[in-house]
MARKOL-369086 format. One record per residue (C-alpha): residue in three letters; x, z, y. Coordinates in steps of 0.2 Angstrom, whole numbers, plus 5000, padded with zeros to 4 digits. Layout:
# MARKOL-369086
AlaXZY/...
//
This chain:
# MARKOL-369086
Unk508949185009/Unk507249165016/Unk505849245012/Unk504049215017/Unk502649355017/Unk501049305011/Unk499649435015/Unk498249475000/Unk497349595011/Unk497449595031/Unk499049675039/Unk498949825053/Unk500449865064/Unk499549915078/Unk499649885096/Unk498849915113/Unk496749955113/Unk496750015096/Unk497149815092/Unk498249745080/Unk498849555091/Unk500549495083/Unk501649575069/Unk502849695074/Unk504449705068/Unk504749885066/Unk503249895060/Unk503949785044/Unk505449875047/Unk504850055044/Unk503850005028/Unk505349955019/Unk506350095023/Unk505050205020/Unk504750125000/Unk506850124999/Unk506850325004/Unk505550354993/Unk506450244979/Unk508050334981/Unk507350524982/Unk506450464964/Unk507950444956/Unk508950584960/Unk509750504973/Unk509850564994/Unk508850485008/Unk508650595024/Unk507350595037/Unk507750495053/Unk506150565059/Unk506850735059/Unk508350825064/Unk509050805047/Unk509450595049/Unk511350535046/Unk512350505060/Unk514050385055/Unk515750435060/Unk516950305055/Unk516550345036/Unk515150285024/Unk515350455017/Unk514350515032/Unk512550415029/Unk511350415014/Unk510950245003/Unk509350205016/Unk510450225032/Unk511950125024/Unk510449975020/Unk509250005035/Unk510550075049/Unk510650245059/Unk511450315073/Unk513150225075/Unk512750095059/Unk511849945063/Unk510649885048/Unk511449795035/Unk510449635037/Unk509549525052/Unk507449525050/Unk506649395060/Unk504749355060/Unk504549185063/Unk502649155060/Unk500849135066/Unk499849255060/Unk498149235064/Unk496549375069/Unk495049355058/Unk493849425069/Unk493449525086/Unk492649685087/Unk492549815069/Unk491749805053/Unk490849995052/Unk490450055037/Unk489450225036/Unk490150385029/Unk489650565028/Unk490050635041/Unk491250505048/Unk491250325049/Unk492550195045/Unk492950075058/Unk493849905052/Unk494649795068/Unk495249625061/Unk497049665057/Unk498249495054/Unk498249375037/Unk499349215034/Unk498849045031/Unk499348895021/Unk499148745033/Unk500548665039/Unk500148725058/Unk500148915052/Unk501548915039/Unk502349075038/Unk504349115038/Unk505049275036/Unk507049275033/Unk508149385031/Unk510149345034/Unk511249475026/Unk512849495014/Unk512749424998/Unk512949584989/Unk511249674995/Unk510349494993/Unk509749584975/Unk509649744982/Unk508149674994/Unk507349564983/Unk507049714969/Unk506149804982/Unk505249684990/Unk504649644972/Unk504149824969/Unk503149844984/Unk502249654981/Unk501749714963/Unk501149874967/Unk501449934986/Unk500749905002/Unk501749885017/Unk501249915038/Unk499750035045/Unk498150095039/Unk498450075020/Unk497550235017/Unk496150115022/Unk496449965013/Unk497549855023/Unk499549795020/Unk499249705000/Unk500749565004/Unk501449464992/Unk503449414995/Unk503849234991/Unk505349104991/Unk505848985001/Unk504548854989/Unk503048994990/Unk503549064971/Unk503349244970/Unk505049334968/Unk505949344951/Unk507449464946/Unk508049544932/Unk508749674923/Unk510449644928/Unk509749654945/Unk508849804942/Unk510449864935/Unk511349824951/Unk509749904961/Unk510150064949/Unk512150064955/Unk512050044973/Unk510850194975/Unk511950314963/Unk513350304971/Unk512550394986/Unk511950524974/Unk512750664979/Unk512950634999/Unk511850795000/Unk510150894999/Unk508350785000/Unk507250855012/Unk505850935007/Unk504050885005/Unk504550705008/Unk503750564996/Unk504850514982/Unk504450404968/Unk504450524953/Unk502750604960/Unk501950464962/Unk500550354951/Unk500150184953/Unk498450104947/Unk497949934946/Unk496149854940/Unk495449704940/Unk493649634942/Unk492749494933/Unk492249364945/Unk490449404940/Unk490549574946/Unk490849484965/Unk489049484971/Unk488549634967/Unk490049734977/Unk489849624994/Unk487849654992/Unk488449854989/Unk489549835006/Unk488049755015/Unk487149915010/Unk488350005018/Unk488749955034/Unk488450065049/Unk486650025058/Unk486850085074/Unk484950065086/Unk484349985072/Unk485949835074/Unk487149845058/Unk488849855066/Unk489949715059/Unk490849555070/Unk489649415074/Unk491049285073/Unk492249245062/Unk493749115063/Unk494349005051/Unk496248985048/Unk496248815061/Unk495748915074/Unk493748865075/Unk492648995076/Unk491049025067/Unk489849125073/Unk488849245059/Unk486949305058/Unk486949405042/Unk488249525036/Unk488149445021/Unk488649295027/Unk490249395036/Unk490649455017/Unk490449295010/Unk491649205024/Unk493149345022/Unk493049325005/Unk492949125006/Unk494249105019/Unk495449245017/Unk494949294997/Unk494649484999/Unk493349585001/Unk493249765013/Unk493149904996/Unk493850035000/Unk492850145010/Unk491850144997/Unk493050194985/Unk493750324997/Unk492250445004/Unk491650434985/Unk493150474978/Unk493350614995/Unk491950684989/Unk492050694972/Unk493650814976/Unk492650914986/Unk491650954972/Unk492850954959/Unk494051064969/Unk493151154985/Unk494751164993/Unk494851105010/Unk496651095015/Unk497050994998/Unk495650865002/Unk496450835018/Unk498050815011/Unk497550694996/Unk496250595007/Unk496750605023/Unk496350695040/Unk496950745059/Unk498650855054/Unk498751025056/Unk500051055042/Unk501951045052/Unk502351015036/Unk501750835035/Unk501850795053/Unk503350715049/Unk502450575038/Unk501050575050/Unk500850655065/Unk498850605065/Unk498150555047/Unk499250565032/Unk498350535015/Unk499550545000/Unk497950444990/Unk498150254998/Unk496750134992/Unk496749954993/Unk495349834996/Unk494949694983/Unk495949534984/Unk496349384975/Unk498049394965/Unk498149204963/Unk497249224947/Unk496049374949/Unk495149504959/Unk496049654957/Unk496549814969/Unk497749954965/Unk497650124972/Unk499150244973/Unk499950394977/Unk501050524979/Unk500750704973/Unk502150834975/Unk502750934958/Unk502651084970/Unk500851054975/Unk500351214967/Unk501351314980/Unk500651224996/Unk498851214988/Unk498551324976/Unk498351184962/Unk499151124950/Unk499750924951/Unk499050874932/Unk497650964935/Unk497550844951/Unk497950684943/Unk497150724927/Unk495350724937/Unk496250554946/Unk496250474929/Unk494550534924/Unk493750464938/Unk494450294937/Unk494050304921/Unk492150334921/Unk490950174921/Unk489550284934/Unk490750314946/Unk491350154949/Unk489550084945/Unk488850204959/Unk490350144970/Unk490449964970/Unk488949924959/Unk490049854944/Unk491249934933/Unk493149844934/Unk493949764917/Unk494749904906/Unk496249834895/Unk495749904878/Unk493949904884/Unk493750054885/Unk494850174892/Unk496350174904/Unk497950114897/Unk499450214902/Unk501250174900/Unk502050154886/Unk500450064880/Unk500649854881/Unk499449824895/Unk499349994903/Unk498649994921/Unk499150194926/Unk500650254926/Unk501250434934/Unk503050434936/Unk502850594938/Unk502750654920/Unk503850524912/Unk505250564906/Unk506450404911/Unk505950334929/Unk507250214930/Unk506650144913/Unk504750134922/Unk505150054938/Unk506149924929/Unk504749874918/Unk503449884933/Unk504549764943/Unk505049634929/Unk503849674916/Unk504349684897/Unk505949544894/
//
């Protein structure tokens, strides 16, 4: 099967100098696993820590290794499929985008996109047995419809889109969801999760979309706020198309303009982010649960493990163009046992979460324009037709969910 990766936002997998040159494989790699672990932990099922010292090891016996090892390899097990990255991807720009924050600025190097010519045509295929060929392709929908794969996604990179080999986005079904369902179950009972580890049924997922109308005014809100630094805002005076011909920019308004012409998104979410940081500083005036929801240097052991640097459990995408709008989506995961390592309760948390994407002034103090609302009004949260936010971490079926977010109502 082959399966091609088109990017909705730029991709970050890092590299050397702080610079992200070519797509790293394990990079992929770790993202998929990670989304699988997370999967598998959500519905009951075990996925250990190959970070850790509590990873599988295999001795001769599947018994020995949990669901993600048995699809994604571990000591002894060689993964279950071959991944190659056969494809251009191609550097926007040279330099960072720096937009001002409170106390902290945001610092946005190029990161990686795909392109459509024939000279940049992308090809990402996996060759493995026929019987995970369903397995793969429900995840790799999931995380396309509400996901976000590679580095900095706190930050707004890693929206991809997977696609067939004739650039259609994947399909499946509920007999695939079914089969999705079986292969993770009959793990189930392989051992004890880890603890503190993300897992689906704590997580919420959100996704707006903006009228086209409303374009202007965020680029002119982002121009606002870019980073002057001896009276020079600090954004990259060149730009390069998908053909390789560089363009060299004098406004940073122009800058906006051309990412959004030439690569349709536009660099939201640091805007999003340090208002909604600071929003839960005021709501909550609790320092440690800030850093654990936003983001910051980790002092907590027990989150190195995600993280050893910067882990936020609230990722924030930046606006891109779906094929058919401009829509982001911000997600997250928030432990059922936050109140024991914070000293808050989690509805009280994603209660204040829904309120704030809910209200018209904090968007319109964010990004200058309000996004569309279903019912025009309010947030629409599942069951509802239309819904937008769902917590999996209240509903009372998660398999049920998950298999309407990946195929939608049959």
């Amino acid at each position: 099967m082959e399966i091609r990766l088109r990017t909705l936002t730029p991709l970050w997998t890092g590299g050397v100098n702080g610079e992200c040159t070519k797509l790293r494989e394990t990079s992929i790699l770790g993202s998929l696993r990670w989304w699988f672990e997370a999967i598998v932990r959500g519905f009951g099922g075990y996925a250990c820590d190959p970070t850790s010292n509590v990873k599988c090891e295999y001795n001769e016996d599947l018994k020995d290794i949990c669901a993600a090892c048995e699809l994604f390899g571990t000591t002894g097990w060689a993964k279950r499929f071959r991944f190659e990255i056969n494809q251009i991807f191609h550097k926007i720009y040279s330099g960072n985008l720096v937009i001002k924050g409170y106390r902290r600025n945001w610092y946005y190097p190029s990161g990686l996109v795909s392109c459509d010519s024939e000279l940049n045509k992308i090809y990402e295929t996996m060759f493995f047995e026929s019987d995970l060929d369903t397995i793969l392709r429900v995840l790799l929908l999931f995380i396309s419809k509400w996901g976000m794969i590679g580095g900095k996604t706190a930050i707004g990179y890693g929206v991809a889109r997977f696609e067939d080999e004739n650039n259609n986005s994947l399909k499946v079904n509920g007999k695939d969801v079914e089969k999705f369902f079986y292969y993770i179950e009959e793990k189930r009972n392989h051992g004890k999760n880890v603890k503190n580890m993300p897992r689906l049924d704590e997580m919420f997922f959100a996704k707006f979309r903006f009228d086209k109308n409303c374009i202007k005014n965020i680029t002119n809100k982002i121009g606002e706020n870019i980073y002057v630094k001896n009276g020079i805002k600090q954004y990259p005076v060149e730009i390069s198309e998908c053909n390789g011909v560089g363009e060299e920019i004098d406004t940073p308004e122009k800058f906006l303009q051309r990412l959004k012409d030439y690569y349709s998104f536009i660099p939201t979410s640091a805007l999003v982010r340090k208002s909604l940081r600071f929003k839960i500083r005021i709501q909550f005036r609790n320092h440690n649960l800030r850093h654990f929801l936003m983001g910051n240097i980790q002092t907590n052991k027990r989150f190195m493990n995600i993280d050893p640097t910067k882990f936020s459990a609230i990722q924030v995408s930046h606006i891109y163009w779906n094929g058919e709008n401009w829509e982001f989506r911000i997600w997250g995961w928030i432990p059922k046992n936050l109140e024991s390592l914070y000293g808050v309760v989690r509805s009280e948390v994603i209660g204040f979460i829904k309120r704030e994407l809910n209200n018209e002034r904090f968007w319109e103090n964010v990004l200058s324009c309000a996004p569309e609302k279903p019912n025009g009004s309010n947030l629409l949260e599942y069951p509802e037709d239309n819904w937008n936010f769902v917590d999996l971490g209240k509903v009372s079926n998660v398999k049920d969910v998950f298999k309407t977010m990946v195929i939608g109502n049959e």
